[in-house]
Short mmCIF file of the C-alpha atoms (twelve columns), coordinates in Angstrom:
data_MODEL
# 
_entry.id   MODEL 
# 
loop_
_atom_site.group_PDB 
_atom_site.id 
_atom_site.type_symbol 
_atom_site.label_atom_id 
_atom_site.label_alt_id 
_atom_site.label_comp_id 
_atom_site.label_asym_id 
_atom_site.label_seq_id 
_atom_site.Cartn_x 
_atom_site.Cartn_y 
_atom_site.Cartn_z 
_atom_site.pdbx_PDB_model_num 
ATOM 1   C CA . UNK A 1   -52.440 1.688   12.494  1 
ATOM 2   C CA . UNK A 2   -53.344 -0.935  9.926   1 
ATOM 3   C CA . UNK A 3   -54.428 -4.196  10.504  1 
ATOM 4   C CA . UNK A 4   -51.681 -5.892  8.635   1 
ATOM 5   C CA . UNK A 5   -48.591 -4.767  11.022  1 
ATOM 6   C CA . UNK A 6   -50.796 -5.438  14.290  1 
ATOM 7   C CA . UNK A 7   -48.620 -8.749  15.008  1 
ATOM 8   C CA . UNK A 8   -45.655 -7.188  15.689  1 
ATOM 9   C CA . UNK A 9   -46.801 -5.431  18.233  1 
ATOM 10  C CA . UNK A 10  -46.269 -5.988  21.715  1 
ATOM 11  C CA . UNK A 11  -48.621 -8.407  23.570  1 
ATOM 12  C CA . UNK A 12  -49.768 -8.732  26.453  1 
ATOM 13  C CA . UNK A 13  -48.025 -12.138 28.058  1 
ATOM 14  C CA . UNK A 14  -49.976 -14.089 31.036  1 
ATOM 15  C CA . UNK A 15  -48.102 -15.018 34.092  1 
ATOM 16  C CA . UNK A 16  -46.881 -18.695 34.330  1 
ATOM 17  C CA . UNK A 17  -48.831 -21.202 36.269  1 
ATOM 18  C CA . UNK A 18  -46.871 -22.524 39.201  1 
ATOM 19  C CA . UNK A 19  -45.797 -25.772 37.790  1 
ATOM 20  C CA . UNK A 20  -44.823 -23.933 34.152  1 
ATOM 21  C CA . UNK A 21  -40.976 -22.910 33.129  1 
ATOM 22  C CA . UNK A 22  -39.526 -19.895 31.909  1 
ATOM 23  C CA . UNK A 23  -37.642 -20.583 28.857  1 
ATOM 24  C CA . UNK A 24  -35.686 -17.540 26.950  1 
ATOM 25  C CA . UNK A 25  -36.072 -16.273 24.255  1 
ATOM 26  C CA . UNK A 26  -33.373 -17.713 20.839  1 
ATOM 27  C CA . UNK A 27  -30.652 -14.760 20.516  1 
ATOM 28  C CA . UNK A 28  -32.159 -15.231 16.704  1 
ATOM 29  C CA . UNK A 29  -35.323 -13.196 17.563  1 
ATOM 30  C CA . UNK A 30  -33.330 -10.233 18.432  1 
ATOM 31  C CA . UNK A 31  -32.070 -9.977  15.215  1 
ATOM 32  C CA . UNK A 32  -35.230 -10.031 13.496  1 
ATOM 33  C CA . UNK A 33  -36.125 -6.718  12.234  1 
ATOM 34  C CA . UNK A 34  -40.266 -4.981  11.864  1 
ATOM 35  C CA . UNK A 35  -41.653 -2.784  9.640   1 
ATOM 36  C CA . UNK A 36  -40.961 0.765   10.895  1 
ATOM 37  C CA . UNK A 37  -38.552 0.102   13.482  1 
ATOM 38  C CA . UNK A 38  -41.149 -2.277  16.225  1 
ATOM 39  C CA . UNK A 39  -39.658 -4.607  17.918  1 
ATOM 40  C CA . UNK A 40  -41.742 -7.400  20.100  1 
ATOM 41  C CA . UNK A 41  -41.167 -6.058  23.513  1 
ATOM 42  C CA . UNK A 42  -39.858 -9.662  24.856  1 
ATOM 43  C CA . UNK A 43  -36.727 -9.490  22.711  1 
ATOM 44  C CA . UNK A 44  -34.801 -6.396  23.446  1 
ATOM 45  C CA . UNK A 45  -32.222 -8.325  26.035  1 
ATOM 46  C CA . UNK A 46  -31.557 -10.969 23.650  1 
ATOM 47  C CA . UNK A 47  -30.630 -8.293  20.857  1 
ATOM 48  C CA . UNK A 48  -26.500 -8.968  19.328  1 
ATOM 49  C CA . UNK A 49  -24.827 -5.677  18.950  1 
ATOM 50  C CA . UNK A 50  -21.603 -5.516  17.894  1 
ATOM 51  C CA . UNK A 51  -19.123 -4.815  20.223  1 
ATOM 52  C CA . UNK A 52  -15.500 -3.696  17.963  1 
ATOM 53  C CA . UNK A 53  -15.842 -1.247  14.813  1 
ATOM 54  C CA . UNK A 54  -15.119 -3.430  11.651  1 
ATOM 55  C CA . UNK A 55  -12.341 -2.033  9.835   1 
ATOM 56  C CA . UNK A 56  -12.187 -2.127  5.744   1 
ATOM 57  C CA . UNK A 57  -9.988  -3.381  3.947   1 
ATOM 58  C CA . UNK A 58  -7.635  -1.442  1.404   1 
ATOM 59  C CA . UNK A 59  -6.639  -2.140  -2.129  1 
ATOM 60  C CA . UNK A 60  -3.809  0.220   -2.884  1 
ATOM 61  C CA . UNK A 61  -1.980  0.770   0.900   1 
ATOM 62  C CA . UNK A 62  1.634   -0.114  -0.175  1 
ATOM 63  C CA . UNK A 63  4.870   1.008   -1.326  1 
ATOM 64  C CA . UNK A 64  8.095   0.046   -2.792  1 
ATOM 65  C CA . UNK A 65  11.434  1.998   -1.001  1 
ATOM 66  C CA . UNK A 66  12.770  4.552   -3.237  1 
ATOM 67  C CA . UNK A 67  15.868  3.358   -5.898  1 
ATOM 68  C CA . UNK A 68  18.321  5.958   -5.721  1 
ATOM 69  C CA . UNK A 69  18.815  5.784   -9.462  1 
ATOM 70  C CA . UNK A 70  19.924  8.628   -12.545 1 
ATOM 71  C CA . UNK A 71  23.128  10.412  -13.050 1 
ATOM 72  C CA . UNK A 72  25.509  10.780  -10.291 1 
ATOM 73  C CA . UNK A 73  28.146  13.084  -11.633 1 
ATOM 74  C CA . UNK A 74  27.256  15.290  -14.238 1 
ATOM 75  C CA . UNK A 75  29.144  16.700  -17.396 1 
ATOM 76  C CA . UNK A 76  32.091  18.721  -16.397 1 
ATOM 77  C CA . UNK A 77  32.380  16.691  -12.898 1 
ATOM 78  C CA . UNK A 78  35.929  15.023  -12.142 1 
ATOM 79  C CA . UNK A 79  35.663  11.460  -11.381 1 
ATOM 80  C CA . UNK A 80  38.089  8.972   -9.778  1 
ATOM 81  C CA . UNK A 81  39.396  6.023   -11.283 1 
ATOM 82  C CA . UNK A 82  35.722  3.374   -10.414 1 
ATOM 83  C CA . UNK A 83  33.628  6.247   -9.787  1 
ATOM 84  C CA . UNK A 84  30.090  5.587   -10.406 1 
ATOM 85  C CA . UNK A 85  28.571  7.344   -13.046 1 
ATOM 86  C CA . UNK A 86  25.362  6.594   -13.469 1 
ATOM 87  C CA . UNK A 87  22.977  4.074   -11.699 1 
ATOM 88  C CA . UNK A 88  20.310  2.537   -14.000 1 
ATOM 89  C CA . UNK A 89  18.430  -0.427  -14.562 1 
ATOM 90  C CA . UNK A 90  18.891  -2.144  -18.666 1 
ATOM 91  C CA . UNK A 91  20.741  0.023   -20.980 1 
ATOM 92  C CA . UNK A 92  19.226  3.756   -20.965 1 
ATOM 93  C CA . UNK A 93  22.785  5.485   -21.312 1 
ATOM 94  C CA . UNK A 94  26.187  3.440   -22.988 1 
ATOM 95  C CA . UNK A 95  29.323  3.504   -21.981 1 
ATOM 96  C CA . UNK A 96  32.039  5.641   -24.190 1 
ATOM 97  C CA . UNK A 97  35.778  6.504   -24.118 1 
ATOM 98  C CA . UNK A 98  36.939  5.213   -20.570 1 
ATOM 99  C CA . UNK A 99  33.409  3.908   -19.335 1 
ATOM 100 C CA . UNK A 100 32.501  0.783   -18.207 1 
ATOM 101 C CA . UNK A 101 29.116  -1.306  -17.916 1 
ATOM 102 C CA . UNK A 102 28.739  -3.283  -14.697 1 
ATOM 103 C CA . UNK A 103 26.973  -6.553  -14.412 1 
ATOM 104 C CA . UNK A 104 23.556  -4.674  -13.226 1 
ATOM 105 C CA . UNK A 105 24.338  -1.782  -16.233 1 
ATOM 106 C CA . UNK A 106 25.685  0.472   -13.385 1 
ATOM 107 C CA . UNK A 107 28.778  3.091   -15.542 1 
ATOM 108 C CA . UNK A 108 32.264  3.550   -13.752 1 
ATOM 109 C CA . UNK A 109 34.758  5.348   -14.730 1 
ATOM 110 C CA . UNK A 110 38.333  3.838   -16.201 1 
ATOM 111 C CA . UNK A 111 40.599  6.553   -15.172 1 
ATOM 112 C CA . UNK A 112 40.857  9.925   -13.578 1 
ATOM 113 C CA . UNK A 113 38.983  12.671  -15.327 1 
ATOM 114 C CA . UNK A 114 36.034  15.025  -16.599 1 
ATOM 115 C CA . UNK A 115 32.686  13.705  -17.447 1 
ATOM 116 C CA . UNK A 116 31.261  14.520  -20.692 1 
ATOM 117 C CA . UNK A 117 28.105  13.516  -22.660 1 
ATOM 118 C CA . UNK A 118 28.774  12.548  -26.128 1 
ATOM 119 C CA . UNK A 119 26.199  14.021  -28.840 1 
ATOM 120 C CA . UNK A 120 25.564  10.879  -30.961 1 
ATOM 121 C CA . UNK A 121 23.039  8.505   -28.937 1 
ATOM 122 C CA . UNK A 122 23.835  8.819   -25.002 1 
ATOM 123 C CA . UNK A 123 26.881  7.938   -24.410 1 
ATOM 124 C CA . UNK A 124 28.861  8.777   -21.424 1 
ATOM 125 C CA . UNK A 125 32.636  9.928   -21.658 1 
ATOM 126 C CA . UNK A 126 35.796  10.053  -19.573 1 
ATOM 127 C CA . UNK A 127 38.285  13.097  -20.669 1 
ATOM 128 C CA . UNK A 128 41.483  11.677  -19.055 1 
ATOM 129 C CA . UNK A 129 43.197  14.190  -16.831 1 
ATOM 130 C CA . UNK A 130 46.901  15.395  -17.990 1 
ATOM 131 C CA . UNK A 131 49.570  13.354  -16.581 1 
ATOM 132 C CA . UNK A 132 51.767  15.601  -14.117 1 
ATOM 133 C CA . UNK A 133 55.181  16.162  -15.097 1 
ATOM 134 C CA . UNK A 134 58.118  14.944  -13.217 1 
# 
C-alpha cells in the first residue's frame, strides 16, 4: 500500500497508565469517511446510522373530486317543468325557446317537453308538450 494512505490505518494504541482516563471517542469521528472504505479501528461504536428510511417528497400527488358536468338530457329526452339540462361552468351552450340560465349558467327547463338542439350557435330548446284535452 502507498505511503500516503498509511495514517488511516489502524494503530496500535498503548494501555493507559494507572492514574490516566479513558475518554471516548466525538460521535464526529465516526462519520468521517477514508479513502477506499478504512476506517480507524477505534471508531466503529461511535459510528451514526440512521435508524427510519427517509421518505421523498412528491410534487404532483393530488387531485381535485370529479364535477359531474355536460349534458344531462339529451335531444329527444322529455323534461319536467325545472329539469336540469345541462350543467356547465360560463356560457358554453345558451338558453333557447323555454330555457333558462341559472345564476352558476346551469339550463332548466320552463315547461314540460322534448329537448332539442337548435342548429344556429348551441342553443338548447324546449318543444312544449300538447295540452290534453278536456
Amino acid at each position: 500500500m502507498r505511503n500516503q494512505y498509511r495514517r488511516f490505518l489502524p494503530q496500535q494504541i498503548a494501555p493507559p497508565e494507572a492514574n490516566q482516563k479513558i475518554l471516548p471517542l466525538p460521535r464526529v469521528l465516526g462519520s468521517i469517511r477514508f479513502p477506499f472504505g478504512i476506517r480507524n479501528a477505534q471508531c466503529s461504536e461511535y459510528s451514526v446510522m440512521a435508524h427510519k428510511k427517509g421518505q421523498g417528497s412528491v410534487r404532483n400527488g393530488r387531485d381535485s373530486n370529479a364535477k359531474h358536468r355536460g349534458v344531462k338530457k339529451f335531444a329527444g329526452e322529455t323534461v319536467k317543468t325545472g329539469s336540469i339540462i345541462i350543467v356547465q361552468n360560463g356560457t358554453k351552450w345558451h338558453p333557447g325557446h323555454n330555457v333558462k340560465r341559472a345564476k352558476n349558467d346551469n339550463l332548466f327547463a320552463l315547461c314540460n317537453g322534448t329537448v332539442y338542439f337548435s342548429s344556429e350557435g348551441r342553443k338548447i330548446n324546449i318543444k312544449p308538450l300538447e295540452p290534453v284535452a278536456a
